[in-house]
GULO-647454 format. One line per 5 residues: their letters; for each residue x, y, z of N, C-alpha, C. Coordinates in nm, 3 decimals, decimal comma. Layout:
N
a = X/Y/Z/X/Y/Z/X/Y/Z; ...
This chain:
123
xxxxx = -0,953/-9,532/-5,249/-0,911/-9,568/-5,114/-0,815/-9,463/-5,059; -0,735/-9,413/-5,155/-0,630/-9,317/-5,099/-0,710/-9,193/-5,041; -0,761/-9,138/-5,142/-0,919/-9,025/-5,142/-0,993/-9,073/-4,979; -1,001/-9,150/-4,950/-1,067/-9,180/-4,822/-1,000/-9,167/-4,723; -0,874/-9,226/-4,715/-0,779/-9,226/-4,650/-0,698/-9,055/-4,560
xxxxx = -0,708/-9,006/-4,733/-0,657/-8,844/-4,673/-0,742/-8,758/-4,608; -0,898/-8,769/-4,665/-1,006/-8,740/-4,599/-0,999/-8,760/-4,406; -0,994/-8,889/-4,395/-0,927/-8,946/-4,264/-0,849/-8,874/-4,174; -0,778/-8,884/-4,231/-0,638/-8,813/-4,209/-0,633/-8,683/-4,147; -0,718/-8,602/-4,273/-0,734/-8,466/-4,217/-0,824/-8,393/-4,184
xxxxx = -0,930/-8,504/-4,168/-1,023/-8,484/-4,020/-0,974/-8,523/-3,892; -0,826/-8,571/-3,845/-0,811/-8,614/-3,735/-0,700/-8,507/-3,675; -0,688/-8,444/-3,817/-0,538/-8,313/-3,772/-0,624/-8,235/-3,630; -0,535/-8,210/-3,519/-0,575/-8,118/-3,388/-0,593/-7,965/-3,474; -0,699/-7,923/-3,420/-0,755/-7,806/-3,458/-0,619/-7,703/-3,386
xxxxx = -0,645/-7,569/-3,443/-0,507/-7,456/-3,359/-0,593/-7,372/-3,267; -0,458/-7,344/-3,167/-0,506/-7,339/-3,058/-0,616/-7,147/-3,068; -0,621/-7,118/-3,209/-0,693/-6,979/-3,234/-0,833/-7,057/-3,227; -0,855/-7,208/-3,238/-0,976/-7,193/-3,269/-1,045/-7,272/-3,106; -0,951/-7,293/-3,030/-1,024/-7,329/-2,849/-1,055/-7,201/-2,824
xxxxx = -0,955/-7,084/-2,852/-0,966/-6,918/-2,839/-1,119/-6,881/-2,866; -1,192/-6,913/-2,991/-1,223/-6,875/-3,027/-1,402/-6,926/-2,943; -1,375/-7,081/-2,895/-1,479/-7,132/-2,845/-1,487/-7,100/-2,725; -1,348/-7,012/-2,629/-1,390/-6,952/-2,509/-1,440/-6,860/-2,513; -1,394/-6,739/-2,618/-1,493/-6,613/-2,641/-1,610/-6,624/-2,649
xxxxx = -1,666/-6,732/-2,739/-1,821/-6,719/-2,735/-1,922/-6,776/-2,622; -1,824/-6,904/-2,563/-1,890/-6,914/-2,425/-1,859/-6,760/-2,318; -1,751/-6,717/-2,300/-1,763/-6,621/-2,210/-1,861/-6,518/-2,239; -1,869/-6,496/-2,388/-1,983/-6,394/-2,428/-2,086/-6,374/-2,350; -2,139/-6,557/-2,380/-2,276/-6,596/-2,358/-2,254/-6,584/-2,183
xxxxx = -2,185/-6,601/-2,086/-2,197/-6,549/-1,995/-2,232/-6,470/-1,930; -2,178/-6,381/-2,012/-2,204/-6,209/-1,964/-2,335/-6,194/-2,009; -2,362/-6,231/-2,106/-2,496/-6,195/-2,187/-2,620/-6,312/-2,083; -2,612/-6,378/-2,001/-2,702/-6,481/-1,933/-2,707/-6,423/-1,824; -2,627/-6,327/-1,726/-2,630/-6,282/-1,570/-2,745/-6,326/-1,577
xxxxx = -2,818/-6,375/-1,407/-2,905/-6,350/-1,440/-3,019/-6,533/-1,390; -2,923/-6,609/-1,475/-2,912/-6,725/-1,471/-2,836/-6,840/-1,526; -2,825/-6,987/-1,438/-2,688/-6,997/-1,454/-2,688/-7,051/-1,564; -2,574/-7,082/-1,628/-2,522/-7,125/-1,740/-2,453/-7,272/-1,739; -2,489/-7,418/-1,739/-2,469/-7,546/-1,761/-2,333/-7,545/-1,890
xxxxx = -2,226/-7,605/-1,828/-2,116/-7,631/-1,949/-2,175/-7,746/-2,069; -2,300/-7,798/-2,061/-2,325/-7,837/-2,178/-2,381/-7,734/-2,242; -2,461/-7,643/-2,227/-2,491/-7,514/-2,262/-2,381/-7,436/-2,329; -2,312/-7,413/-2,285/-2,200/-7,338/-2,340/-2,145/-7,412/-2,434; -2,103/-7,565/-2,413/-2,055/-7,617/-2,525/-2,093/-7,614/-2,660
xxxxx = -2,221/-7,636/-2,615/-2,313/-7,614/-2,751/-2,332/-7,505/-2,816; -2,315/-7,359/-2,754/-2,279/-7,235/-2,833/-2,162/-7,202/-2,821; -2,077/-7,244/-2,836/-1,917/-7,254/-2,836/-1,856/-7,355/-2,926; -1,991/-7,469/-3,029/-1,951/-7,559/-3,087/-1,842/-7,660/-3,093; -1,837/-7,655/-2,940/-1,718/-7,808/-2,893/-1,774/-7,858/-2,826
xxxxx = -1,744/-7,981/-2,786/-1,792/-8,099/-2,639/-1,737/-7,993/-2,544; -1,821/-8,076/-2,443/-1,781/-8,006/-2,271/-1,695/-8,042/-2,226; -1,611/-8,161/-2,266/-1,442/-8,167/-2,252/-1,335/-8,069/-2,279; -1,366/-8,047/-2,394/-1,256/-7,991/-2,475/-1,291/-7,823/-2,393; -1,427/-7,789/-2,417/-1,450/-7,655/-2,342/-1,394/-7,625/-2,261
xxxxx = -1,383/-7,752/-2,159/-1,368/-7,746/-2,004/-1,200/-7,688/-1,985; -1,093/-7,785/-2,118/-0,985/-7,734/-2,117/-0,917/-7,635/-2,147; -1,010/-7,604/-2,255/-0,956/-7,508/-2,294/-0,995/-7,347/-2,214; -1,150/-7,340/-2,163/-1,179/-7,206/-2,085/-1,026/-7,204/-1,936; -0,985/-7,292/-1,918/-0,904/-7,334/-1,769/-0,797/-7,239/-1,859
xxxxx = -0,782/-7,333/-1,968/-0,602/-7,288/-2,027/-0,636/-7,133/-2,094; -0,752/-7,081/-2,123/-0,720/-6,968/-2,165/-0,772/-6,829/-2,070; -0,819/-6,870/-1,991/-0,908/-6,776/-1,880/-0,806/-6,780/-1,753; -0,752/-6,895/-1,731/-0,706/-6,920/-1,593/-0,828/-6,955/-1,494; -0,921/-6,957/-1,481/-1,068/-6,998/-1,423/-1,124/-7,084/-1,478
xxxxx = -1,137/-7,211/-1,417/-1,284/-7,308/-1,466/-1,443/-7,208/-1,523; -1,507/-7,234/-1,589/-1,597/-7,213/-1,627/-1,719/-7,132/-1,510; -1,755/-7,252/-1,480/-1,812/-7,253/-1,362/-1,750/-7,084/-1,241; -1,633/-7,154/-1,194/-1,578/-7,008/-1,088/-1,545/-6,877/-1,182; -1,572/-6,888/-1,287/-1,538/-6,765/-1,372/-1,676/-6,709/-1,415
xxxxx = -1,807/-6,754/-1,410/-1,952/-6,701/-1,373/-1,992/-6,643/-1,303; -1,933/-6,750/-1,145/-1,961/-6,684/-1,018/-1,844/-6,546/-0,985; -1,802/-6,548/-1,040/-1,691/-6,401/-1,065/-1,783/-6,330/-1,109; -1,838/-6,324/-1,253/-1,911/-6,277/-1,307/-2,011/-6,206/-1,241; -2,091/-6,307/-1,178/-2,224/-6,291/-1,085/-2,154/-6,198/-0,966
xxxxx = -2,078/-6,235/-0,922/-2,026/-6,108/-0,770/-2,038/-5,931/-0,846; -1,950/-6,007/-0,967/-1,939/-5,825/-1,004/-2,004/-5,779/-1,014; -2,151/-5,844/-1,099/-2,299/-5,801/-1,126/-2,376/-5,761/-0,985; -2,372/-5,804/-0,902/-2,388/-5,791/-0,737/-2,339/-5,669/-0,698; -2,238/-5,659/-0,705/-2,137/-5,536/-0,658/-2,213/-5,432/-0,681
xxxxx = -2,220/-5,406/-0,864/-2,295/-5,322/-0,868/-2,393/-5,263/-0,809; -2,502/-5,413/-0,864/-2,612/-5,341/-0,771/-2,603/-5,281/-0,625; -2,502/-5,380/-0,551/-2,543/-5,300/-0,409/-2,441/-5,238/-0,370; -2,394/-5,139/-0,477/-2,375/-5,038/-0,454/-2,423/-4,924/-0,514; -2,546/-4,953/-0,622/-2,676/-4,868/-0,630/-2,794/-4,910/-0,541
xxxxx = -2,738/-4,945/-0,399/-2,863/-4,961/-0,312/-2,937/-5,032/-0,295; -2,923/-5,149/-0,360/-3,034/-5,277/-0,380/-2,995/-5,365/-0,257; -3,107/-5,410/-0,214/-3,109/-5,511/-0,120/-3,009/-5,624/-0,150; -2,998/-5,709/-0,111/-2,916/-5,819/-0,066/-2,986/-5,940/-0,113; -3,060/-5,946/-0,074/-3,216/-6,035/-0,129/-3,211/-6,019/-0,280
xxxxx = -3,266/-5,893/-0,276/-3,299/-5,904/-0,441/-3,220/-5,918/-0,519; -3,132/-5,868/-0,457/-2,959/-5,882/-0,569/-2,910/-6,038/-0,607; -2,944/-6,101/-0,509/-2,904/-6,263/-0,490/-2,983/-6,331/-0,595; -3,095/-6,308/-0,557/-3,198/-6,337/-0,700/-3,204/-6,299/-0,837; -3,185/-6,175/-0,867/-3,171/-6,163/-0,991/-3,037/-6,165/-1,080
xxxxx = -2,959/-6,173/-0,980/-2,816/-6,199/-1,038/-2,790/-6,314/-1,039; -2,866/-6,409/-0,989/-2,874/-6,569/-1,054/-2,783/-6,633/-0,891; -2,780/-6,580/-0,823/-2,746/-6,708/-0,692/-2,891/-6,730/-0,630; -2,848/-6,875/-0,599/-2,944/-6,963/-0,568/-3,019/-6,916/-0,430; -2,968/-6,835/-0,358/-3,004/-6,746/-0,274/-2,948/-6,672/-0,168
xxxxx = -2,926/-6,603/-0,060/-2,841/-6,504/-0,046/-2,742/-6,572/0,027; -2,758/-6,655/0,099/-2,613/-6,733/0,173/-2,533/-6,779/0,053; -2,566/-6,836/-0,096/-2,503/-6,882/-0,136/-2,385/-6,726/-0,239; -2,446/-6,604/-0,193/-2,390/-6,541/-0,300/-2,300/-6,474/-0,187; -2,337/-6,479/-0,023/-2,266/-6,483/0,068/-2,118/-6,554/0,037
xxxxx = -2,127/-6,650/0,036/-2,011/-6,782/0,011/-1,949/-6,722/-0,122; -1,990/-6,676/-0,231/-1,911/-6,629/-0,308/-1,829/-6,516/-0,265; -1,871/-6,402/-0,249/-1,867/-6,255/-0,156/-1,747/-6,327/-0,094; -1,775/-6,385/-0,002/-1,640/-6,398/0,061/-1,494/-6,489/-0,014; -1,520/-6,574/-0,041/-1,424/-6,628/-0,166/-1,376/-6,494/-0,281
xxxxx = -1,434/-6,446/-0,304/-1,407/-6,397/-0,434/-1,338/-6,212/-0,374; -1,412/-6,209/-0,304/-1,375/-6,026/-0,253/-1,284/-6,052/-0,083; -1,337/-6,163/-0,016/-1,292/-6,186/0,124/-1,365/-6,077/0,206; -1,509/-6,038/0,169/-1,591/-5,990/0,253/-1,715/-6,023/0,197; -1,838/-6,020/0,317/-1,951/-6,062/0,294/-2,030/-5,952/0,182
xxxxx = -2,165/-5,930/0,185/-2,224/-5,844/0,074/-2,253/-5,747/0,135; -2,262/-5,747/0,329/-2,330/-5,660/0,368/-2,206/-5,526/0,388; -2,082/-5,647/0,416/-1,988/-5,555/0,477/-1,944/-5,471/0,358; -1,959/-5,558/0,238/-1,910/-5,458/0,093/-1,988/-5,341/0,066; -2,161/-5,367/0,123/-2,235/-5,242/0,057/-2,220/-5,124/0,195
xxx = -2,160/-5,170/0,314/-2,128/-5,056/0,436/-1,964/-5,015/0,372; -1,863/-5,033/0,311/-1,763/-4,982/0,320/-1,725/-4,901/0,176; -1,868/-4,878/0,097/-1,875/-4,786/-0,018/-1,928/-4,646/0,068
């Protein structure tokens, strides 16, 4: 009973905080590594081997960005690029995983405070 007890016990000890560290790195990995298309926080949880709770707190407390607005960061920069190697607006929206070009519009401006067109005229 004691044997069970400590077992108990120290399955309930809080994990350290190297190892939430460790479940944001591999979700952010998998981020970078998905551009492209989007990425579901049960998704990530599951290659990050925590619930989507604990994910959720810990990417906030160690990124400073929710999950989610730290993609669409992601996705702008991936954008950037391209159109500023010349790629349409269109195509860029699409293969960089926004749902389509007003919506990567709405990022563009949140994230840079200019649209995509005005970013690829002031390179």
């Amino acid at each position: 009973l004691r044997r069970l007890i400590e077992r108990c016990i120290e399955g309930s000890v809080p994990r350290s905080r190297s190892y939430g560290r460790r479940a944001v790195e591999r979700a952010r990995d998998h981020i970078h590594d998905s551009v492209g298309g989007h990425v579901g926080l049960d998704e990530l949880a599951s290659i990050a081997g925590v619930s989507a709770c604990h994910l959720s707190r810990e990417f906030t407390r160690v990124v400073g960005l929710p999950q989610h607005r730290y993609q669409m960061v992601v996705m702008v920069e991936h954008a950037r690029a391209r159109l500023r190697a010349g790629d349409g607006a269109k195509t860029v929206a699409a293969d960089v995983g926004f749902s389509d070009q007003s919506h990567m519009n709405r990022w563009f401006l949140r994230v840079l405070g200019m649209t995509p067109g005005a970013y690829a005229k002031s390179g």
